[in-house]
Residue, then its C-alpha position, 0 to 999 in steps of 0.5 A: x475534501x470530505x474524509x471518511x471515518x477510517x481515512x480521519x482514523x488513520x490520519x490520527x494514527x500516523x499523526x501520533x506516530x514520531x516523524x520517523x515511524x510516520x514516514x516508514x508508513x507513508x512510504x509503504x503506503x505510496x508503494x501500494x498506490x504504485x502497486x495500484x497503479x492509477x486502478x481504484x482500490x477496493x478497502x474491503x474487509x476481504x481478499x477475493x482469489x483474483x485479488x490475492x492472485x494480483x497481489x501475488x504477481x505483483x509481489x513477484x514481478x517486483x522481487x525479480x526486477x530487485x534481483x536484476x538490479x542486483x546482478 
């Protein structure tokens, strides 16, 4: 598999992490490829309104199926 420039970069950053701090970003980035959802995700520099849109239902409907689970 060829690596892109920022993918080499960011395998260099959480490389020099400690293993604890490593893992926390290693679990924030499998939940946004679940937030994902299988779709291909876009690593613009930018938001469009749709994309900020989703990530805000996202942000909601994930909120509310914690607050369930609490109840």
């Amino acid at each position: 598999m060829v690596l892109t420039t920022q993918e080499e970069s960011l395998i260099g950053v959480i490389r020099g992490l400690p293993p604890t701090e490593a893992n926390k970003v290693l679990h924030w980035a499998r939940q946004l490829s679940d937030l994902a959802g299988g779709r291909p995700v876009d690593w613009s520099d930018s938001w469009t309104d749709q994309d900020i849109s989703e990530a805000t239902a996202a942000s909601v409907r994930r909120f509310e199926d914690q607050e369930r689970e609490l109840r």
